[in-house]
C-alpha positions as CSV (number, residue, x, y, z in Angstrom):
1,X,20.8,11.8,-6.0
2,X,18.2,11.1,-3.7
3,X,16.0,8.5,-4.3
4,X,12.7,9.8,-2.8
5,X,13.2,13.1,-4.8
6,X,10.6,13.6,-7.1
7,X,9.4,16.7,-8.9
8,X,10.9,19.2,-6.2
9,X,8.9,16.9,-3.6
10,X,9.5,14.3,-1.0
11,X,7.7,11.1,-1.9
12,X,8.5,10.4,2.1
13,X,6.7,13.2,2.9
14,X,4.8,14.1,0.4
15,X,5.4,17.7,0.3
16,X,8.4,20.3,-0.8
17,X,11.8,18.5,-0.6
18,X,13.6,20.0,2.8
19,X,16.3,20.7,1.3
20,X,14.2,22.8,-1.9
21,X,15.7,22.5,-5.2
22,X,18.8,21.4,-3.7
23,X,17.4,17.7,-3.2
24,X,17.5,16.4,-6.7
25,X,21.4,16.1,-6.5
26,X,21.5,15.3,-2.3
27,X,23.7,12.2,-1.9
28,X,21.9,9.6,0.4
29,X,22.6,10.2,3.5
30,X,22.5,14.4,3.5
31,X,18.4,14.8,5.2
32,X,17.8,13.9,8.0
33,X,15.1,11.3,6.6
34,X,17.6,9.2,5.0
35,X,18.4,6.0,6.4
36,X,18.8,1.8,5.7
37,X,15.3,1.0,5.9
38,X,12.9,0.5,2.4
39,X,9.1,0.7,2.5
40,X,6.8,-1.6,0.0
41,X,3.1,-2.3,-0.9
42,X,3.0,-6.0,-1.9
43,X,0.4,-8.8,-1.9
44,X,-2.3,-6.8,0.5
45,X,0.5,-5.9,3.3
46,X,3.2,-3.3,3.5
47,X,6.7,-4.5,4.2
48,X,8.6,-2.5,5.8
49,X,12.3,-4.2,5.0
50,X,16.1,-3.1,5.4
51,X,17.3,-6.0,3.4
52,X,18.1,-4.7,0.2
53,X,15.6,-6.8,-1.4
54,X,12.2,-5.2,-2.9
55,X,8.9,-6.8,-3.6
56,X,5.9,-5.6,-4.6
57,X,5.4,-1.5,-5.6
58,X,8.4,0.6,-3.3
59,X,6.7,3.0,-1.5
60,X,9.7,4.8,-0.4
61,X,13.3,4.0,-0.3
62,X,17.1,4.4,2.3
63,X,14.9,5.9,5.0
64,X,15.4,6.5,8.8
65,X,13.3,4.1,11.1
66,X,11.2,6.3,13.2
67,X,9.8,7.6,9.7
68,X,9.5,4.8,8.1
69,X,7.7,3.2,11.4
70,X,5.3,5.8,11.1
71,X,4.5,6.0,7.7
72,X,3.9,2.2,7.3
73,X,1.5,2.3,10.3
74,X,-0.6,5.5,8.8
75,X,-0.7,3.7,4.7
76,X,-1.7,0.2,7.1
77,X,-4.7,2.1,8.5
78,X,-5.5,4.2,5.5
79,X,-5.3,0.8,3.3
80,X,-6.4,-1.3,6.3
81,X,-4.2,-3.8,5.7
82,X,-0.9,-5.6,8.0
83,X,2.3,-3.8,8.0
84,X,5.0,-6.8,7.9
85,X,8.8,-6.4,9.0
86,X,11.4,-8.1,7.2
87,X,14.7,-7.3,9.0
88,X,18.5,-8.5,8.6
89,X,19.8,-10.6,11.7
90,X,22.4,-8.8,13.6
């Protein structure tokens, strides 16, 4: 199932699933929003990690980086806060 299905809505987006009604059983992987990287609100910053690891309130989960990018650096203005990235070494 995907986990940024919610309610017949994309907690990514924050609007209708793109894939409708279909979403709530999508394996990962089958939108084209789905990807490696995790998004989290946690001690005044938002942490944009692909890790594995969570802290803090997850603000979205296994998505691509462009749209993870961007939605970190809108919450970051809207909150007014630091968008921090915690990445794996290659």
């Amino acid at each position: 199932m995907c986990i940024n299905y919610t309610e017949g809505k994309c907690i990514v987006e924050e609007r209708a699933c793109k894939k409708g009604e279909a979403g709530k059983d999508l394996a990962q992987g089958g939108c084209d929003l789905h990807g490696e990287f995790d998004l989290w609100s946690a001690d005044g910053k938002i942490v944009v990690t692909n890790t594995g690891a969570g802290q803090g309130k997850p603000l979205a989960r296994g998505i691509n980086f462009l749209t993870i990018d961007e939605i970190a650096y809108k919450r970051s203005r809207r909150l007014k806060v630091p968008v921090e990235y915690v990445l794996k070494e290659k």
